[in-house]
N, C-alpha and C positions, 0 to 999 in steps of 0.2 A: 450712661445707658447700660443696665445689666443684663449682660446673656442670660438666658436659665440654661443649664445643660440636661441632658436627660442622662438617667442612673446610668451607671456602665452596664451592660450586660456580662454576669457571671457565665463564664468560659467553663466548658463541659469539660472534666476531667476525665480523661483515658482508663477505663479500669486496670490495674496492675497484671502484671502478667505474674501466676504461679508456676514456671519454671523453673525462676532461682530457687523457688521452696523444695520444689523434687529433687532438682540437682543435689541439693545438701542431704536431702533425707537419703537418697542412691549414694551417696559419698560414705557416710554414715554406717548403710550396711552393709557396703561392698566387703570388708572384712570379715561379718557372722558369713555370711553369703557365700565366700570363696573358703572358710576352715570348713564347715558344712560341708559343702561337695568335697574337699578335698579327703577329707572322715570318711563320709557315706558313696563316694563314688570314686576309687580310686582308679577304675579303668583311665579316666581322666589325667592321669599323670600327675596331678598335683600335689601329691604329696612328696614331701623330699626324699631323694634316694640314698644318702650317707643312714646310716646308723650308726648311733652315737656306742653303742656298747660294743665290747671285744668278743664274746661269747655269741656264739648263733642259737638262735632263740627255737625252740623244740617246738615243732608243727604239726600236728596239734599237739600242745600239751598230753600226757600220761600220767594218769593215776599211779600210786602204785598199788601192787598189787596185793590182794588179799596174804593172808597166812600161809594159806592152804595153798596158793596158788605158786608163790613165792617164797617154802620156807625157807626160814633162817636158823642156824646156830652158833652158840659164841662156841672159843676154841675148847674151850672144856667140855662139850657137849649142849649146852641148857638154849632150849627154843628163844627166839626173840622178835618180838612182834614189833616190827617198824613201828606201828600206830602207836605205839608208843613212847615217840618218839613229836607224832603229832605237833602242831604249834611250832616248829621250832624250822628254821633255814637249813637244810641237809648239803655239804659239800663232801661229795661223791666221786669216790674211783675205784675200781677193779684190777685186781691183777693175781697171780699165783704169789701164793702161801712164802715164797723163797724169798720174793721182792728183790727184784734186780734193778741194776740204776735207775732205770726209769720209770720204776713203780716208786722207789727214794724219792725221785725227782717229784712225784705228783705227790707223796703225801708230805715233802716237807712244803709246796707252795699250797698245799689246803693249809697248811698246822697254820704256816705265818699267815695265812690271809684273814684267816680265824683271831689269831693272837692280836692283831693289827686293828679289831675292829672297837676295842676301844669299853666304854658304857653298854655297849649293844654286844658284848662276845658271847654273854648267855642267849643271846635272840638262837645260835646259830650253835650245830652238832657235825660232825664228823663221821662220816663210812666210808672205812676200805672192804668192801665186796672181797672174800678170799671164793678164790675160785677152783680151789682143790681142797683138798684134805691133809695139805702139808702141813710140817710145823714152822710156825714165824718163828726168826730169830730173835734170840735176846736182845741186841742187839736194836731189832727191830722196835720189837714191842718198848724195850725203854725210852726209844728216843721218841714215840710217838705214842704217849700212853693218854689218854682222853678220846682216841681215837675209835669208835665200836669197831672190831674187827670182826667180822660176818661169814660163816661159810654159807656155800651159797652152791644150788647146782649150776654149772655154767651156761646150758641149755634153758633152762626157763628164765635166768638172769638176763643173755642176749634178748630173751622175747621181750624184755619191759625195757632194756637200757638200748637195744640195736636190731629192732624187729625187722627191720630191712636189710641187714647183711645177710646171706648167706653164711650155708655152714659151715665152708672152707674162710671163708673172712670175719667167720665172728668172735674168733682168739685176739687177732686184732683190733677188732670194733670193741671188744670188750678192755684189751690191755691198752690201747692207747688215747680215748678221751676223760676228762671228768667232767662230771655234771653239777648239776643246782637242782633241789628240789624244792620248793615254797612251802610254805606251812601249811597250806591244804591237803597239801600229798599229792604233788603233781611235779612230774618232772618237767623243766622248763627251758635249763639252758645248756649248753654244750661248748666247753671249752676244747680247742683244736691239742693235738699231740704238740710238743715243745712249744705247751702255750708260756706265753712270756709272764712269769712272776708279777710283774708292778698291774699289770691291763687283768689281770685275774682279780688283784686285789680291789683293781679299782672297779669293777663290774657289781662285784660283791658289796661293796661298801656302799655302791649307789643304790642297789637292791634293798636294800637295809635301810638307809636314810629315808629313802620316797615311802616306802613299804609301810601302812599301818596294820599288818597282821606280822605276828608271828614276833 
């Protein structure tokens, strides 16, 4: 005797749940999602608090300034227009014409930070700001010849190198940091008094590397 059996009946499948799909797509942007805020809204704290560079970075940036504004001359007399200079990485110090140790001190770690930079040592120029009308010693000038030596008045210099010092502190504002200026003509960074030789150089040379101007 044979049974018939009747067809099985097909079992309704469960539609799938599209959760696992968000999760991964939210997985996915969590990263653009949190660099984003952390760029565009830094009230938010998430941006890291070290700074990778030794030099404090000039807020906001400064131009420099005009001719007229700022002039210059070399020690023989003859005018000299920064913008002439244009294009090029500017490492900057100030001090009287006599140059005591520690005006020595700042242009021998420009001279080697410059010397040290390798295929890239034309990118970058040298200024010591003289800030009298004294005479540099021979001495001087020999052992640092590549160096533009600038007179410069020391009142309109403070206004572009240390506009927030006062008048009684801006002999000092002006004798004891050096700067960086970018190829644009903007001054940008600020190395502290007995800045340490090797973090100077190595500031500069990262400037240089990442850098495509100048």
């Amino acid at each position: 005797m044979v049974v018939s059996s009747s067809p099985a009946t097909p079992q309704h499948r469960k539609p799938r749940s599209a959760w696992p799909l968000f999760l991964i797509v939210a997985m996915c942007l969590a990263p653009v999602v949190f660099a984003l805020l952390a760029y565009y809204v830094p009230s938010l704290g998430l941006r890291p608090q070290e700074s990778t560079n030794y030099g404090a970075l000039v807020q906001p940036q400064r131009p420099i300034p005009s001719a007229e504004a700022l002039p210059l001359t070399t020690p023989d007399g003859q005018p000299f227009d920064l913008a002439s200079l244009h294009g090029k990485w500017l490492l900057v110090s100030a001090d009287a014409s006599a140059c005591p140790e520690s005006c020595v001190k700042k242009l021998f770690i420009l001279r080697n930070s410059h010397a040290s930079q390798g295929k890239n040592v034309e990118r970058l120029a040298r200024i010591w700001f003289l800030t009298d009308k004294g005479t540099v010693p021979d001495k001087i000038l020999e052992a640092y010849k590549g160096t533009h030596m600038l007179q410069a008045d020391p009142d309109k210099l403070a206004a572009f190198l240390a506009p927030q010092a006062s008048p009684a502190e801006r002999e000092a504002a002006l004798k004891a940091p050096m700067w960086i200026i970018d190829p644009l003509g903007n001054l940008m960074m600020q190395f502290p008094a007995d800045a340490d030789p090797i973090s100077v150089r190595d500031d500069i040379s990262k400037l240089i590397r990442n850098s495509r101007i100048g």
